[in-house]
BAGU-385909 format. One record per residue: residue in one letter; x, y, z of N, C-alpha, C, O in turn. Coordinates in steps of 0.02 Angstrom, whole numbers. Example, Ala and Ser with C-alpha at 12.3 -4.5 7.8 and 13.67 -1.06 7.14 Angstrom:
// BAGU-385909
<node type="a" n_c1="660" n_c2="-284" n_c3="390" ca_c1="615" ca_c2="-225" ca_c3="390" c_c1="660" c_c2="-165" c_c3="390" o_c1="712" o_c2="-166" o_c3="423"/>
<node type="s" n_c1="642" n_c2="-112" n_c3="354" ca_c1="684" ca_c2="-53" ca_c3="357" c_c1="645" c_c2="2" c_c3="394" o_c1="670" o_c2="57" o_c3="402"/>
***
This chain:
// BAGU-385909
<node type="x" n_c1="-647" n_c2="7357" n_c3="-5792" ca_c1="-669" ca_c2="7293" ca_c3="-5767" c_c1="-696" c_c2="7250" c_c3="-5823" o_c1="-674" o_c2="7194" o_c3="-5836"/>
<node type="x" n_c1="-752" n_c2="7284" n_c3="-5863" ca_c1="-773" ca_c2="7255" ca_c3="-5906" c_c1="-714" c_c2="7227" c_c3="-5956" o_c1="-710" o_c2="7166" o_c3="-5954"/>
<node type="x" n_c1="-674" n_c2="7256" n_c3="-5994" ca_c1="-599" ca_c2="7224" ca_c3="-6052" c_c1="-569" c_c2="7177" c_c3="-6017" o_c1="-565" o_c2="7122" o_c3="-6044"/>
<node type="x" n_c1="-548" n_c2="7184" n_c3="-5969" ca_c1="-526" ca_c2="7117" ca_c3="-5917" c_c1="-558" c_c2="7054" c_c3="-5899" o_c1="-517" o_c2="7008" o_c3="-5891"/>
<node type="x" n_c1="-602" n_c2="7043" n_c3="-5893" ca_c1="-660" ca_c2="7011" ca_c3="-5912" c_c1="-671" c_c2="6989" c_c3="-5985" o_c1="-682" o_c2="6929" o_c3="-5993"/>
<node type="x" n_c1="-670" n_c2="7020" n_c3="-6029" ca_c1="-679" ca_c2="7014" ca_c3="-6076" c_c1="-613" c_c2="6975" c_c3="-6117" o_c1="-618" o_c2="6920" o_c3="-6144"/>
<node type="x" n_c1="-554" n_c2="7013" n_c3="-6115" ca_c1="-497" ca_c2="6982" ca_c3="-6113" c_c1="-495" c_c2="6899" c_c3="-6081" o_c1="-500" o_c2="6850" o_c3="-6119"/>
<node type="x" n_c1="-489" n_c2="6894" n_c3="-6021" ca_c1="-486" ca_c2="6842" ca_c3="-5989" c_c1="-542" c_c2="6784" c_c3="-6030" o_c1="-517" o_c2="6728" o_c3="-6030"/>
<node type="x" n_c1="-605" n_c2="6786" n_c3="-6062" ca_c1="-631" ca_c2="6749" ca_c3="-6081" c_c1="-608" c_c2="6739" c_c3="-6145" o_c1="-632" o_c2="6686" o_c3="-6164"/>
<node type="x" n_c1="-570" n_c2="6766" n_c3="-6192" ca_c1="-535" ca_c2="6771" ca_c3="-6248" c_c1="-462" c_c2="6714" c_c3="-6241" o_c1="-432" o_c2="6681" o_c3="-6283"/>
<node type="x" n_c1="-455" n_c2="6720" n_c3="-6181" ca_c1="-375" ca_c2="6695" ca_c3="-6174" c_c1="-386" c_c2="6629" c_c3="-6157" o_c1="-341" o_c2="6587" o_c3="-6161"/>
<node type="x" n_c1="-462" n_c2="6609" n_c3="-6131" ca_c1="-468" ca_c2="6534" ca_c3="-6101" c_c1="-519" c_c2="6515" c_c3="-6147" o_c1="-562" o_c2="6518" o_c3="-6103"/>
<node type="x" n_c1="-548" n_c2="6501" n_c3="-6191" ca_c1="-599" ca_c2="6468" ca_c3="-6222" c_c1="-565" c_c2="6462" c_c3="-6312" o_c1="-547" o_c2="6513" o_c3="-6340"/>
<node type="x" n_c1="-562" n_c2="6405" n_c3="-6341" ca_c1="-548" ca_c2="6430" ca_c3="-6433" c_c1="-620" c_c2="6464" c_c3="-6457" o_c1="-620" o_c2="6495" o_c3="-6510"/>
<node type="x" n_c1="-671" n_c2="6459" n_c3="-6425" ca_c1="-717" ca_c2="6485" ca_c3="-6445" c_c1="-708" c_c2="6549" c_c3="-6467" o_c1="-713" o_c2="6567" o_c3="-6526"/>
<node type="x" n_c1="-688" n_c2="6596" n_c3="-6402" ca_c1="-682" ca_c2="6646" ca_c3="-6405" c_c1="-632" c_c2="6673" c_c3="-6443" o_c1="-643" o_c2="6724" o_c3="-6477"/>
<node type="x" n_c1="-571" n_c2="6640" n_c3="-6441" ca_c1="-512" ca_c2="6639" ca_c3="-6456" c_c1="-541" c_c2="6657" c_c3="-6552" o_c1="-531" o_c2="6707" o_c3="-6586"/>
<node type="x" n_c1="-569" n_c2="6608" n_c3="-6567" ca_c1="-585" ca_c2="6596" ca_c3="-6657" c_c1="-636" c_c2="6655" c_c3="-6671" o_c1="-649" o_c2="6676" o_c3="-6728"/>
<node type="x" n_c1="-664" n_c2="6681" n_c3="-6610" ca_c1="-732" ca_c2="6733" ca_c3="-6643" c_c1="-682" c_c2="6811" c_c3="-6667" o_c1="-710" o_c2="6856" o_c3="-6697"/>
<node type="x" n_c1="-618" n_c2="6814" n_c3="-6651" ca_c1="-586" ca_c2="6881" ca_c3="-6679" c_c1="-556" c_c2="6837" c_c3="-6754" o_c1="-529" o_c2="6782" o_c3="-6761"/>
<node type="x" n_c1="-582" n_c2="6906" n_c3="-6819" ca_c1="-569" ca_c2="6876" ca_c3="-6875" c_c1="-502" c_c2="6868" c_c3="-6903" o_c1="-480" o_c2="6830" o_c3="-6946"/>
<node type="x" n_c1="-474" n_c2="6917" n_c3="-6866" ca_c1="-405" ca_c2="6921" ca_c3="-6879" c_c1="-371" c_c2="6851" c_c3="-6838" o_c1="-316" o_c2="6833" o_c3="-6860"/>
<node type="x" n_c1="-382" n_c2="6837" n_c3="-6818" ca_c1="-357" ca_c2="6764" ca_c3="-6775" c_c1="-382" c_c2="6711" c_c3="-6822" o_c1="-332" o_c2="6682" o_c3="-6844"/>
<node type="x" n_c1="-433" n_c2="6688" n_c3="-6844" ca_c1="-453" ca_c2="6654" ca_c3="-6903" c_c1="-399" c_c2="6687" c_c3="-6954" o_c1="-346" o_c2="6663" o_c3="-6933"/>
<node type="x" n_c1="-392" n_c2="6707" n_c3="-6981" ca_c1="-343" ca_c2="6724" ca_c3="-7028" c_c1="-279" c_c2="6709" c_c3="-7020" o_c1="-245" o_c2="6691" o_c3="-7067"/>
<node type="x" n_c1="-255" n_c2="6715" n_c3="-6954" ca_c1="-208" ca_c2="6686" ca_c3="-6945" c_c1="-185" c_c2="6601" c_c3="-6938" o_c1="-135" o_c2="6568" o_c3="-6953"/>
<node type="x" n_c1="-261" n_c2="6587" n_c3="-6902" ca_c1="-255" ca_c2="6502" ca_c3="-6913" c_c1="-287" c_c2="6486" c_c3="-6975" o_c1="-312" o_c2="6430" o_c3="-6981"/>
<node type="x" n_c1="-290" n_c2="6525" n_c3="-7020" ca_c1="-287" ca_c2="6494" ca_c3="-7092" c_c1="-221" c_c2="6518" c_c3="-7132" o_c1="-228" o_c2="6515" o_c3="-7194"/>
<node type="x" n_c1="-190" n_c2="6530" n_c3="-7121" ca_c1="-121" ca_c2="6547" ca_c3="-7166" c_c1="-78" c_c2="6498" c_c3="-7116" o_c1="-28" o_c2="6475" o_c3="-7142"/>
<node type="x" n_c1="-88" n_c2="6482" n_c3="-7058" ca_c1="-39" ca_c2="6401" ca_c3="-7015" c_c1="-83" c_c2="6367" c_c3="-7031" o_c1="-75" o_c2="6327" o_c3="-6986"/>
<node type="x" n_c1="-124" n_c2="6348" n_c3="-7057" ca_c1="-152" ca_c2="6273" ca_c3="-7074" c_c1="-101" c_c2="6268" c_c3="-7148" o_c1="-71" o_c2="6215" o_c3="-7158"/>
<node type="x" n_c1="-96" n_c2="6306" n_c3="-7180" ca_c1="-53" ca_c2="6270" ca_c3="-7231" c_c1="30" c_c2="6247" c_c3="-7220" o_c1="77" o_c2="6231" o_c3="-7256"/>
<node type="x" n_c1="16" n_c2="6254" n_c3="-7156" ca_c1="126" ca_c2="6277" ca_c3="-7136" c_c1="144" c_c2="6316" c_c3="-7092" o_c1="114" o_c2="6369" o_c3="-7083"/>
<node type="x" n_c1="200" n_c2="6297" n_c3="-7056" ca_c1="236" ca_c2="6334" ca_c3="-7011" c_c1="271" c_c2="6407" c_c3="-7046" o_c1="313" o_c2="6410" o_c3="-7091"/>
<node type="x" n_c1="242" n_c2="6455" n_c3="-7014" ca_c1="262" ca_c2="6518" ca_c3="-7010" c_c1="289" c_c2="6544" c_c3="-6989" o_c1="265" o_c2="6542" o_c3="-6933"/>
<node type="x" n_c1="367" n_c2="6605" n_c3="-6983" ca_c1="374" ca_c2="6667" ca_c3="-6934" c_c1="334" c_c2="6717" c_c3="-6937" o_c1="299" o_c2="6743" o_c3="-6981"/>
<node type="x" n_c1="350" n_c2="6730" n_c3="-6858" ca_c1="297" ca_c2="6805" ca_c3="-6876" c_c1="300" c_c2="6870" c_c3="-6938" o_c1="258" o_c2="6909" o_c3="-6960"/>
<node type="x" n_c1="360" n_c2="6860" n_c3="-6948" ca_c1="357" ca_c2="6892" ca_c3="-7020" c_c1="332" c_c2="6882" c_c3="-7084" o_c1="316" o_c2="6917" o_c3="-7132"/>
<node type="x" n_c1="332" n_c2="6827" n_c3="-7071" ca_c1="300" ca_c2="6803" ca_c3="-7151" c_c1="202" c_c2="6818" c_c3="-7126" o_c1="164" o_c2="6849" o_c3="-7164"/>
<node type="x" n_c1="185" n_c2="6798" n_c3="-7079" ca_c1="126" ca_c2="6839" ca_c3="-7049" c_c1="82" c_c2="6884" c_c3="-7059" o_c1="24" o_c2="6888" o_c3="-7079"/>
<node type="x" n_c1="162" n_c2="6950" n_c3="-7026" ca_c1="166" ca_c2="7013" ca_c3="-7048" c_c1="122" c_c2="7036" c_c3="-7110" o_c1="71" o_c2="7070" o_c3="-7116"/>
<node type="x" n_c1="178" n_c2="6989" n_c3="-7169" ca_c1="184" ca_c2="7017" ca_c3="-7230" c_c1="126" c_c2="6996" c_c3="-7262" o_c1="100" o_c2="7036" o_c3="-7300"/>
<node type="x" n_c1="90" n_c2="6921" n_c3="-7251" ca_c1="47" ca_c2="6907" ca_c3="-7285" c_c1="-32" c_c2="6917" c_c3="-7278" o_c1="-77" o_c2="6910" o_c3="-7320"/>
<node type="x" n_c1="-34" n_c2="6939" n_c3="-7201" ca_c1="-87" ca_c2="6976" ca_c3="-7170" c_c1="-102" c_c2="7054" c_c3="-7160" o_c1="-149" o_c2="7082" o_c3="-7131"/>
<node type="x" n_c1="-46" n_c2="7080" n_c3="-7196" ca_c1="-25" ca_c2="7131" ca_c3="-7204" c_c1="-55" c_c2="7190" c_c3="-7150" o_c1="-75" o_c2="7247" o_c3="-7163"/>
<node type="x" n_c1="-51" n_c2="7159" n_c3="-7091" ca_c1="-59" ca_c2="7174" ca_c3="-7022" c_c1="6" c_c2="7232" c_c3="-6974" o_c1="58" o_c2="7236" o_c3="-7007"/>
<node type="x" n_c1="9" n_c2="7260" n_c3="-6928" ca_c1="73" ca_c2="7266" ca_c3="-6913" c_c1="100" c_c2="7225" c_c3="-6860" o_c1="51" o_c2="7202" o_c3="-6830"/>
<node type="x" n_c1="162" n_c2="7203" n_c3="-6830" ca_c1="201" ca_c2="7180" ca_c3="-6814" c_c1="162" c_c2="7146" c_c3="-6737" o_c1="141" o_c2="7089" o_c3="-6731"/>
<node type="x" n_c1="159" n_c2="7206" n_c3="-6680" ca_c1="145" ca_c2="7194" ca_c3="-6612" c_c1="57" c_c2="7154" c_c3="-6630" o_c1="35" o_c2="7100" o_c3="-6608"/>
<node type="x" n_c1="30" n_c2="7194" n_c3="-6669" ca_c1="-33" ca_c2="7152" ca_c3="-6659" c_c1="-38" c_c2="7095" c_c3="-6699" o_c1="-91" o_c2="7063" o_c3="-6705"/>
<node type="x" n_c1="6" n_c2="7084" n_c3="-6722" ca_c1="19" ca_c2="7021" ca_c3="-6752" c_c1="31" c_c2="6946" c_c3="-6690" o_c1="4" o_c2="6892" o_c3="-6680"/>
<node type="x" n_c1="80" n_c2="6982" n_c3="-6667" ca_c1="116" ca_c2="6953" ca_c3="-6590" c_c1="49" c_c2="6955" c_c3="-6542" o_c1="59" o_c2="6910" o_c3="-6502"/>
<node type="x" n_c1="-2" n_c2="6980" n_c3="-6530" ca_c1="-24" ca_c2="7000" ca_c3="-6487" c_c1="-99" c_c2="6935" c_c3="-6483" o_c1="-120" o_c2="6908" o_c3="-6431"/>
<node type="x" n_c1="-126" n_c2="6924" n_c3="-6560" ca_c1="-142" ca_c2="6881" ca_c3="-6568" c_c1="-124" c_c2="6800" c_c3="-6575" o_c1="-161" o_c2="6751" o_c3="-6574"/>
<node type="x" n_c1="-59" n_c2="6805" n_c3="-6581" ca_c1="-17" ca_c2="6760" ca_c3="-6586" c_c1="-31" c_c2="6729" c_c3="-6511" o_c1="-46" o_c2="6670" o_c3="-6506"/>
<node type="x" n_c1="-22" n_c2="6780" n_c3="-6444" ca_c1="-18" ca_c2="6757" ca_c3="-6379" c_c1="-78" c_c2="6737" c_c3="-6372" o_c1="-77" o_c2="6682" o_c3="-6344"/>
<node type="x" n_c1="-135" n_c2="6754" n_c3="-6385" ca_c1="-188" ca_c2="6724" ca_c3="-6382" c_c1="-195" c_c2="6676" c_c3="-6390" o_c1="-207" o_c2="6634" o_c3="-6346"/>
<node type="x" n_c1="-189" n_c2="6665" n_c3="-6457" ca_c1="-206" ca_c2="6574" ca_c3="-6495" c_c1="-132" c_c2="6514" c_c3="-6457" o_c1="-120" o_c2="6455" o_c3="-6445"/>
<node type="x" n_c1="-108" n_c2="6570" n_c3="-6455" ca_c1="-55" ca_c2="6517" ca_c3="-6390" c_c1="-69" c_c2="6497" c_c3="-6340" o_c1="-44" o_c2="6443" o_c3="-6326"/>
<node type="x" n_c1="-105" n_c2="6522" n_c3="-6303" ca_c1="-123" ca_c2="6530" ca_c3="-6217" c_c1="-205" c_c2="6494" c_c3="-6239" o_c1="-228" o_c2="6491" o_c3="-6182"/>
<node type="x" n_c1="-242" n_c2="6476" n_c3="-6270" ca_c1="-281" ca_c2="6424" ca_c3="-6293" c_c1="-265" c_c2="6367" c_c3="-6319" o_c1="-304" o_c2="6321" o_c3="-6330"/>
<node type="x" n_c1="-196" n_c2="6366" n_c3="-6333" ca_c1="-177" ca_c2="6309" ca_c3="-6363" c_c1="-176" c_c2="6298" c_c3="-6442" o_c1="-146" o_c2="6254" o_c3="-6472"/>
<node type="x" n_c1="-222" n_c2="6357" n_c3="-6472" ca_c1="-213" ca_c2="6338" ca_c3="-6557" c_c1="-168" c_c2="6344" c_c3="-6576" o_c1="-171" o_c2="6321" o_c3="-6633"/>
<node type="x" n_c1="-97" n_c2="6371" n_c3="-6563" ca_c1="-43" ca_c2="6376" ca_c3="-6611" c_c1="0" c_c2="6355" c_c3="-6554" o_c1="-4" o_c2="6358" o_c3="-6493"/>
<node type="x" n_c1="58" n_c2="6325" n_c3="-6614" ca_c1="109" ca_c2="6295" ca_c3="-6560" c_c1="171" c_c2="6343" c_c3="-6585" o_c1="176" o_c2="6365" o_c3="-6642"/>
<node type="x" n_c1="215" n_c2="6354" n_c3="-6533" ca_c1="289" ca_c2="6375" ca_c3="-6547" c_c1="341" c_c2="6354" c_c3="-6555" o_c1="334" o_c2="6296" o_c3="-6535"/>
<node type="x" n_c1="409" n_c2="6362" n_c3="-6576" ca_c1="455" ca_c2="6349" ca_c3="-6592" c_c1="511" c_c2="6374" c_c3="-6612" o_c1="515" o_c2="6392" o_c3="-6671"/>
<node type="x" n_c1="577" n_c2="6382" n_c3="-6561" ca_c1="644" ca_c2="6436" ca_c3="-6612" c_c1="664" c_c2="6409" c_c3="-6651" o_c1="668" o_c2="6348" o_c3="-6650"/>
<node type="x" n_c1="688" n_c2="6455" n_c3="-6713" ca_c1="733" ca_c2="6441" ca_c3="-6769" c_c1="775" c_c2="6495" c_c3="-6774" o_c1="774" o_c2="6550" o_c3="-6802"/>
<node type="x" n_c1="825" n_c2="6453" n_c3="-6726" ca_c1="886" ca_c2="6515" ca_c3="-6739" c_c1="837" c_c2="6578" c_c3="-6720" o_c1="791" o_c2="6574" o_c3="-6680"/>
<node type="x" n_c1="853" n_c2="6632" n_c3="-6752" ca_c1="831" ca_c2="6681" ca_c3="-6708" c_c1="760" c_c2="6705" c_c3="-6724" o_c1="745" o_c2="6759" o_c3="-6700"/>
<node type="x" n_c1="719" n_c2="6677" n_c3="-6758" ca_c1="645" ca_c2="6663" ca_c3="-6772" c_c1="619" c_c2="6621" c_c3="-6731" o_c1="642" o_c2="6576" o_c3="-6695"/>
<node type="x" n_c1="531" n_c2="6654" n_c3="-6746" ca_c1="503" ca_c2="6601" ca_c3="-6671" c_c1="452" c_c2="6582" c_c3="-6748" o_c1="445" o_c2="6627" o_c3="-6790"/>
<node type="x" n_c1="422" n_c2="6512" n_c3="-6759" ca_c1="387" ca_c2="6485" ca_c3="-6800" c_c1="338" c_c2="6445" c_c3="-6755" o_c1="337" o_c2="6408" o_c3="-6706"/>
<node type="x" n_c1="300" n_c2="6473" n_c3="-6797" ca_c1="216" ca_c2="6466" ca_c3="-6778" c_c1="194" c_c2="6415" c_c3="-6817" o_c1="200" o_c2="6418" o_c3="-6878"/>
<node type="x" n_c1="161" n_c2="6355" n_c3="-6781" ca_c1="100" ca_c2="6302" ca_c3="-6821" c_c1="50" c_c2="6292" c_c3="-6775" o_c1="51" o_c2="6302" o_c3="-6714"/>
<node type="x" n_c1="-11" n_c2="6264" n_c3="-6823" ca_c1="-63" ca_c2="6244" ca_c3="-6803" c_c1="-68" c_c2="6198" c_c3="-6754" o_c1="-23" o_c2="6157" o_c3="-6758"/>
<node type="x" n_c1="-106" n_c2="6189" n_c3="-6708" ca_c1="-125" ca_c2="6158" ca_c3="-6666" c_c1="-201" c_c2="6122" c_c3="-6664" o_c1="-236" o_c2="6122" o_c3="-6613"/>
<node type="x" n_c1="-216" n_c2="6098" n_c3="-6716" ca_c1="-292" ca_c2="6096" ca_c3="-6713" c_c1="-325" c_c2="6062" c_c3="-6685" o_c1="-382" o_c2="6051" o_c3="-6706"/>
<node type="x" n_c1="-304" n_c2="6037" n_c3="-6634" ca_c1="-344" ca_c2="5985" ca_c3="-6584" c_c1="-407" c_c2="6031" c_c3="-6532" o_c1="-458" o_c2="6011" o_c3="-6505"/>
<node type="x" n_c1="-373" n_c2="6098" n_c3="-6533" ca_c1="-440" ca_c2="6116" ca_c3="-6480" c_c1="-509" c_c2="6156" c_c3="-6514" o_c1="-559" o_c2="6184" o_c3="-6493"/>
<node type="x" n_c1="-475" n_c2="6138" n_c3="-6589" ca_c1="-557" ca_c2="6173" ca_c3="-6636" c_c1="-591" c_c2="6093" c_c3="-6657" o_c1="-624" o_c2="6087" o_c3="-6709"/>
<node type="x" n_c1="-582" n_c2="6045" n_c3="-6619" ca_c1="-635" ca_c2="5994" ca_c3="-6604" c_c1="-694" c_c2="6010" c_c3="-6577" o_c1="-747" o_c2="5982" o_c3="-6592"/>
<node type="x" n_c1="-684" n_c2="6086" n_c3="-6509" ca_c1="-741" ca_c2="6078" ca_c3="-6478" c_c1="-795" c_c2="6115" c_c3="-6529" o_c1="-856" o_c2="6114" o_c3="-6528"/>
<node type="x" n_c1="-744" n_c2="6153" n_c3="-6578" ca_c1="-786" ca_c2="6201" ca_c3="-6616" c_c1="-827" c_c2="6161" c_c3="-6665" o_c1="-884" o_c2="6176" o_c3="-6680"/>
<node type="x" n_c1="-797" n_c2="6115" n_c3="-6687" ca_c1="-808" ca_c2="6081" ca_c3="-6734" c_c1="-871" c_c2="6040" c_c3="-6717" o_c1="-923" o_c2="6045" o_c3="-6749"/>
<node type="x" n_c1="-862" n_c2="5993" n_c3="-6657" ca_c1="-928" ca_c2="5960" ca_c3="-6651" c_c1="-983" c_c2="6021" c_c3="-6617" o_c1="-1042" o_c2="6006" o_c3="-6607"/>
<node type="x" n_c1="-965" n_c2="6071" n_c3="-6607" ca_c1="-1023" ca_c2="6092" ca_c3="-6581" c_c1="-1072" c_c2="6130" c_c3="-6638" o_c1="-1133" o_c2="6134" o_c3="-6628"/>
<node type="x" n_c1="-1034" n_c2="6163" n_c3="-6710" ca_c1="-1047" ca_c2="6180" ca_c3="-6767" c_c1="-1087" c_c2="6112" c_c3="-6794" o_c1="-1147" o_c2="6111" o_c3="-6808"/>
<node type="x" n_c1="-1034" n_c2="6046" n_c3="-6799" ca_c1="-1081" ca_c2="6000" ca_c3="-6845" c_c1="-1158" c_c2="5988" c_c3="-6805" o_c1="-1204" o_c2="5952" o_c3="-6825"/>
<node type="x" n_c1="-1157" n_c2="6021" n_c3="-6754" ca_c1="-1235" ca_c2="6000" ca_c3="-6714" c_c1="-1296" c_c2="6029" c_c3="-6772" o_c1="-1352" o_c2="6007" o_c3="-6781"/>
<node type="x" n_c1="-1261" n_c2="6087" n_c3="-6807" ca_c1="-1312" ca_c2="6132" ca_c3="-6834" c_c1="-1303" c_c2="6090" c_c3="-6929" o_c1="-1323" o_c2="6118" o_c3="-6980"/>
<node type="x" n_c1="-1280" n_c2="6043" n_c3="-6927" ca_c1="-1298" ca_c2="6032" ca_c3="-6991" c_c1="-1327" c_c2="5999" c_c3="-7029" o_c1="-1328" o_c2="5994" o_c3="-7090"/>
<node type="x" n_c1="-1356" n_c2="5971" n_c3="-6976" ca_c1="-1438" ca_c2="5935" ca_c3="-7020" c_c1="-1482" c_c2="5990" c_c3="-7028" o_c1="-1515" o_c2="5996" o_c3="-7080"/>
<node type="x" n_c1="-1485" n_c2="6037" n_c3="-6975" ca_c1="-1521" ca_c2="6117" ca_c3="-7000" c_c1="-1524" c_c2="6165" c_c3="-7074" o_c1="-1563" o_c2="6200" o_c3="-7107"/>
<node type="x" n_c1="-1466" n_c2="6143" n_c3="-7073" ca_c1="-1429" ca_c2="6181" ca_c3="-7142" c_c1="-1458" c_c2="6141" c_c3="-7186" o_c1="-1501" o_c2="6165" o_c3="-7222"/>
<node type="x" n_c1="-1438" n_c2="6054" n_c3="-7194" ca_c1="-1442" ca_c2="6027" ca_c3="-7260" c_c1="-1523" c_c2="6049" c_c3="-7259" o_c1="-1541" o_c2="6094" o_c3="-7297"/>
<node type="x" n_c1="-1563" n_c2="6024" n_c3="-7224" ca_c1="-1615" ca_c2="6039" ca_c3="-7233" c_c1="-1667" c_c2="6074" c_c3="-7265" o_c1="-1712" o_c2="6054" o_c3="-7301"/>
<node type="x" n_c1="-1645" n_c2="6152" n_c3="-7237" ca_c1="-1645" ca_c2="6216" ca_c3="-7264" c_c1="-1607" c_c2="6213" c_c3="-7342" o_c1="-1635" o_c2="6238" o_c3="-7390"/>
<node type="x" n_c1="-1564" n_c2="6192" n_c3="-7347" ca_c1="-1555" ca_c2="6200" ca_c3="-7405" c_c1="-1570" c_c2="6125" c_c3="-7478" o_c1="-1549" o_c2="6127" o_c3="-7536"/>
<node type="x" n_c1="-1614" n_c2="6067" n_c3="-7442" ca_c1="-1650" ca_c2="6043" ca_c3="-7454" c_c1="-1709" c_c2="6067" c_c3="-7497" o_c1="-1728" o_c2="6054" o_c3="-7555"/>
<node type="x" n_c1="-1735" n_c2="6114" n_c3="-7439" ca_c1="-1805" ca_c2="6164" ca_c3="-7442" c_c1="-1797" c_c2="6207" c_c3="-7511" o_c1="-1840" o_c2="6214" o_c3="-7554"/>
<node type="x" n_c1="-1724" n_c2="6237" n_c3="-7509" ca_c1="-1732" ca_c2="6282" ca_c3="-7550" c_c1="-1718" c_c2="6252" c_c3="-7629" o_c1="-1741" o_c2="6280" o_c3="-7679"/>
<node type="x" n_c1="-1681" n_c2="6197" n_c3="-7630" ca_c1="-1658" ca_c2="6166" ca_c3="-7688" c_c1="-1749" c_c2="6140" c_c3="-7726" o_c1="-1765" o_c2="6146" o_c3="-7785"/>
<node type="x" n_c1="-1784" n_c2="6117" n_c3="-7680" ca_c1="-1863" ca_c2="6104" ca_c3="-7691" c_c1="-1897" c_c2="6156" c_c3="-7721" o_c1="-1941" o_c2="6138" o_c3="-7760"/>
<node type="x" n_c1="-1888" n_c2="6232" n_c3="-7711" ca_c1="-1913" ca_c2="6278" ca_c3="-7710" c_c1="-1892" c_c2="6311" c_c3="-7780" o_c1="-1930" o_c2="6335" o_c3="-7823"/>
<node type="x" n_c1="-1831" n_c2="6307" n_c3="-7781" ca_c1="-1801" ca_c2="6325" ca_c3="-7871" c_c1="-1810" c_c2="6289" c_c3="-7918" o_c1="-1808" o_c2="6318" o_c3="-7972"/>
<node type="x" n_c1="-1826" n_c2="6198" n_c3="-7920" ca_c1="-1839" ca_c2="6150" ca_c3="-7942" c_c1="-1915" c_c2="6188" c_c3="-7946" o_c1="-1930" o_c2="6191" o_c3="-8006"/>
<node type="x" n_c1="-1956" n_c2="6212" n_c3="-7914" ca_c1="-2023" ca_c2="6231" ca_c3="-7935" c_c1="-2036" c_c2="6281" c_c3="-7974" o_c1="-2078" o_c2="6289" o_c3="-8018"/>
<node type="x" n_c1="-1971" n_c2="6330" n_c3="-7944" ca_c1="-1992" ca_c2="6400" ca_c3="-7982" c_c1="-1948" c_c2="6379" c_c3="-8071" o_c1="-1954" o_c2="6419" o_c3="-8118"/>
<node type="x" n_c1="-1922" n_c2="6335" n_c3="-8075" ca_c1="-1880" ca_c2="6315" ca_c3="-8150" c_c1="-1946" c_c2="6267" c_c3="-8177" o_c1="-1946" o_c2="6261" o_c3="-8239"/>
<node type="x" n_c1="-1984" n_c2="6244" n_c3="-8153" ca_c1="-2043" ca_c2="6214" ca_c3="-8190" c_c1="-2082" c_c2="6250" c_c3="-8200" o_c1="-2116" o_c2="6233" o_c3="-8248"/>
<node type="x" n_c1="-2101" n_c2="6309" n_c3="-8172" ca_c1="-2158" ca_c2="6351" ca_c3="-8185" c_c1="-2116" c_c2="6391" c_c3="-8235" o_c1="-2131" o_c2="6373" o_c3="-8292"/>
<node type="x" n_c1="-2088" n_c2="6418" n_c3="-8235" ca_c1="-2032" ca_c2="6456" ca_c3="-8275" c_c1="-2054" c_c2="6435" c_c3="-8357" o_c1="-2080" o_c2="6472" o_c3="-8400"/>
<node type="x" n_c1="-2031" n_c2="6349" n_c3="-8365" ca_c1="-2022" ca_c2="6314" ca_c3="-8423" c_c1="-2091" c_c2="6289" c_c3="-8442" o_c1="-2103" o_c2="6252" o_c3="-8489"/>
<node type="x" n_c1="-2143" n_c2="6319" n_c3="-8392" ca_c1="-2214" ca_c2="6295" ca_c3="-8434" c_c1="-2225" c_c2="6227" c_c3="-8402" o_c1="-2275" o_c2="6200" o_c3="-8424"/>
<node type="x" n_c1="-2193" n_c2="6195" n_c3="-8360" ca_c1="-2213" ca_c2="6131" ca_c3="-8371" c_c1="-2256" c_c2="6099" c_c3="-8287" o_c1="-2279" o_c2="6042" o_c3="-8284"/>
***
């Protein structure tokens, strides 16, 4: 009950869809270009079905789009539904600059005490 469930929230959200790393990996080798699953294969150096298997995923969310070639199926990016990811990430980045505001202040102190001055 529980994998089914679990599954099912994988197959409907990019959220979920982007939190397996191997799926990020895959929509970073199609952000540069349309792919077959072989070239995939080879460059994720993954095997074949779970190659495919993630593939259905980021399909059935919408991140990758399909396409035959002759007797290859080619895979590209779709990046319209990592908008939601995107604005919901940039929420956190006045947090960040901040913090790292803080810390840029903090090495600027410890390099003056350092130099005597």
């Amino acid at each position: 009950m529980f994998s089914a469930m679990a599954r099912a929230a994988t197959t409907t959200d990019a959220f979920n869809a982007v939190a397996e790393p191997r799926r990020r990996q895959i929509l970073d080798v199609l952000a540069g270009g349309e792919r077959p699953v072989n070239d995939l294969v080879d460059l994720l150096d993954l095997a074949q079905p779970l190659v495919s298997k993630h593939l259905r995923v980021l399909r059935e969310v919408g991140l990758v789009d399909v396409r035959d070639a002759g007797r290859q199926r080619v895979y590209r990016l779709n990046a319209v539904p990592l908008k939601a990811v995107h604005d919901w990430v940039k929420g956190y980045a006045q947090a960040w600059e901040e913090r790292f505001s803080a810390l840029d202040d903090v090495l600027e102190e410890l390099k003056a005490e350092e130099n005597g001055t």
